[in-house]
TISEKE-865088 format. One record per residue (C-alpha): x, y, z; residue number from 1. Coordinates in nm, 4 decimals, always signed. Each point is the difference from the previous one (the first is absolute). Layout:
<X->X	Y->Y	Z->Z	resi->NUM>
...
END
This chain:
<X->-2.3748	Y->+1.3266	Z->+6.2525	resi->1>
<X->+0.3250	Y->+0.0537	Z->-0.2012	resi->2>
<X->+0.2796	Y->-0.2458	Z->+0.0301	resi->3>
<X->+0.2269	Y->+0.3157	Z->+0.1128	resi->4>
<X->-0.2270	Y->+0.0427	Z->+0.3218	resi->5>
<X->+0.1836	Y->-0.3434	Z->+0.0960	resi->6>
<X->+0.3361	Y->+0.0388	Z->-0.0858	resi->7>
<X->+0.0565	Y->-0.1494	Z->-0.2909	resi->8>
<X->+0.2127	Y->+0.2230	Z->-0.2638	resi->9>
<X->-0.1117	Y->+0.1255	Z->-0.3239	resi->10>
<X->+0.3215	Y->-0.0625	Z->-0.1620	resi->11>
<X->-0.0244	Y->-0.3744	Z->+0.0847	resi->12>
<X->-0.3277	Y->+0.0026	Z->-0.1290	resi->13>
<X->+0.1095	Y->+0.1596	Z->-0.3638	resi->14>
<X->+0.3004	Y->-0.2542	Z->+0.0566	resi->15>
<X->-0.2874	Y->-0.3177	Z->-0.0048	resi->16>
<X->-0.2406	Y->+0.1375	Z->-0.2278	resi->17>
<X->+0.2642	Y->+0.0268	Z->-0.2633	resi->18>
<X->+0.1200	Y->-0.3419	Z->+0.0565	resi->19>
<X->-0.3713	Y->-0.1469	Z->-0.0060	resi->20>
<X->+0.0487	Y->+0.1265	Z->-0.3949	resi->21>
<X->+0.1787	Y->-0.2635	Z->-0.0592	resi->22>
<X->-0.1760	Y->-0.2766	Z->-0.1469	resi->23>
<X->+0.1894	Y->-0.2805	Z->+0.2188	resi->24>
<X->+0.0046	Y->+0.1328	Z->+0.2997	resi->25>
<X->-0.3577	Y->+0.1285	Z->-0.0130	resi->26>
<X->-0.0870	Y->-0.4228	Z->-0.0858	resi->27>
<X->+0.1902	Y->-0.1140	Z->+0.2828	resi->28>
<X->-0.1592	Y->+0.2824	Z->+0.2749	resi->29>
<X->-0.3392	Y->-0.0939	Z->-0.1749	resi->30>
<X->+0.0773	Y->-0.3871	Z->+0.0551	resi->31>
<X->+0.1153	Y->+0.0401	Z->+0.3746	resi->32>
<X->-0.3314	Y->+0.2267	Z->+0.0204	resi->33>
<X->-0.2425	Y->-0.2151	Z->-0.1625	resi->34>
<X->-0.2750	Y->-0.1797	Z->+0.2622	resi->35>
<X->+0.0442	Y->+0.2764	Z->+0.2494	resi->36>
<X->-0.3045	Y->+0.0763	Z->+0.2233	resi->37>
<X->-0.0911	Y->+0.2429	Z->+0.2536	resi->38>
<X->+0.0653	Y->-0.1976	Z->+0.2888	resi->39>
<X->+0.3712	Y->-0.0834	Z->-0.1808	resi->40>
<X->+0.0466	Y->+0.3759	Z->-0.0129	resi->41>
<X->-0.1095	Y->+0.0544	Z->+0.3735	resi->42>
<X->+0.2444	Y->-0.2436	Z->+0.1066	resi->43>
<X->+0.3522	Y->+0.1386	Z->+0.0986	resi->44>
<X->+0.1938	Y->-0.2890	Z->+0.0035	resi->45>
<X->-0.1180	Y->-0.0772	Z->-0.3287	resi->46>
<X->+0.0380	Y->+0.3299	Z->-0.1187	resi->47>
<X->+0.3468	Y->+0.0290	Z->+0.1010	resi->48>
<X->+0.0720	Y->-0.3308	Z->-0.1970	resi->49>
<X->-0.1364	Y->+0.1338	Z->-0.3194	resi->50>
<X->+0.1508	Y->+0.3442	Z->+0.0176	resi->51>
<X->+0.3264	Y->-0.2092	Z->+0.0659	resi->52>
<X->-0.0669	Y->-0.2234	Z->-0.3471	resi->53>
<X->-0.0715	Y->+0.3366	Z->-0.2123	resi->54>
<X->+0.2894	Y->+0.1828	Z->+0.1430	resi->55>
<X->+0.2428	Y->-0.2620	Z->-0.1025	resi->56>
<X->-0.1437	Y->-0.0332	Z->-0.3939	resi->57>
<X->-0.0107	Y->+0.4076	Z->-0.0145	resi->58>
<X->+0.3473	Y->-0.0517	Z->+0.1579	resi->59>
<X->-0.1187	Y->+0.2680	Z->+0.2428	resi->60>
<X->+0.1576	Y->+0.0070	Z->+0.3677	resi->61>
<X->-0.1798	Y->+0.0894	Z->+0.2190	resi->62>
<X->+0.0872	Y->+0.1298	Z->+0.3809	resi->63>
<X->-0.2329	Y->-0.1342	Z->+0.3121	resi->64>
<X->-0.1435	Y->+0.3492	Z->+0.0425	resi->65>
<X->-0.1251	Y->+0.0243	Z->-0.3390	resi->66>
<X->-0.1550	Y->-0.3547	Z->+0.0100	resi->67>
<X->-0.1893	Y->+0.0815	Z->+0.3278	resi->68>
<X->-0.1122	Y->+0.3280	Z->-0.1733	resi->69>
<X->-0.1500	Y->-0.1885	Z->-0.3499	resi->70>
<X->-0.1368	Y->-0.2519	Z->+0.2517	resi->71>
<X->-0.1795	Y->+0.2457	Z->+0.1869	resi->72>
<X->-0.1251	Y->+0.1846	Z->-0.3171	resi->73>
<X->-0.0852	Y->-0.3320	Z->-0.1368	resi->74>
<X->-0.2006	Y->-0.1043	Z->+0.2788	resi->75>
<X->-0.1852	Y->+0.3236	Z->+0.0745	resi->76>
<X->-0.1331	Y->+0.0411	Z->-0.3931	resi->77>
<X->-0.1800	Y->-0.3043	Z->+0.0904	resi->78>
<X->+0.0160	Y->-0.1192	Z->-0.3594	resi->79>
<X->-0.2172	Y->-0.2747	Z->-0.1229	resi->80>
<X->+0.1683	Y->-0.1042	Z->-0.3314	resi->81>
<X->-0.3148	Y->-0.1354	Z->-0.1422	resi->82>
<X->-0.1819	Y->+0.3151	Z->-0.0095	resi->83>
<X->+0.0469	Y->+0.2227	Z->-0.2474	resi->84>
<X->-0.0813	Y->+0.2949	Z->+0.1630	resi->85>
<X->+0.3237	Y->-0.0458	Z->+0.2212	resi->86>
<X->+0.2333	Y->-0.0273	Z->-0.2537	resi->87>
<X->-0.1089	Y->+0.2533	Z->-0.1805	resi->88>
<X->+0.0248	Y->+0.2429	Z->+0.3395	resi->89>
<X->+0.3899	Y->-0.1674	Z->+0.0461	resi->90>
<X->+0.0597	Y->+0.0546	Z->-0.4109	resi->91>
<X->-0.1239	Y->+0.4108	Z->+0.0451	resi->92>
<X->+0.2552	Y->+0.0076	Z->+0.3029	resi->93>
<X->+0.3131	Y->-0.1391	Z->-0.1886	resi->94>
<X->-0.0295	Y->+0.1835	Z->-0.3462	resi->95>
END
């Protein structure tokens, strides 16, 4: 499914992609990322902590409708960040 299908602008997505070029930032979203499991990405309580976290280093703010809709898109890929297959479906979706 594309992110669009669930609300979440395009322009905001060009908006973080361009920021995750920078070096630092792209460390610190890596750091806050790093140990993440399916289950943790399932979870929208702590998916809605983390999102919080990586907003505030991309200095991005972001309304409660859009963080429902990432949740939601989050939660439905189903992601398991340990297999590569996954994140090479989410990396084809963002380029």
């Amino acid at each position: 499914m594309d992110y669009e299908n669930y609300g979440i602008d395009r322009a905001f997505v060009e908006r973080v992609k361009l920021k995750l070029k920078n070096p630092q930032i792209k460390m610190r979203v890596q750091m806050i990322l790093n140990g993440l499991t399916k289950d943790d990405l399932q979870d929208r309580q702590k998916m809605n902590r983390l999102l919080g976290k990586i907003s505030k280093v991309m200095s991005e703010k972001i309304s409660d409708r859009m963080t429902e809709n990432i949740l939601n898109f989050v939660i439905a890929q189903k992601i398991d960040p340990n297999n590569t297959f996954h994140l090479i479906k989410l990396w084809g979706m963002f380029r």
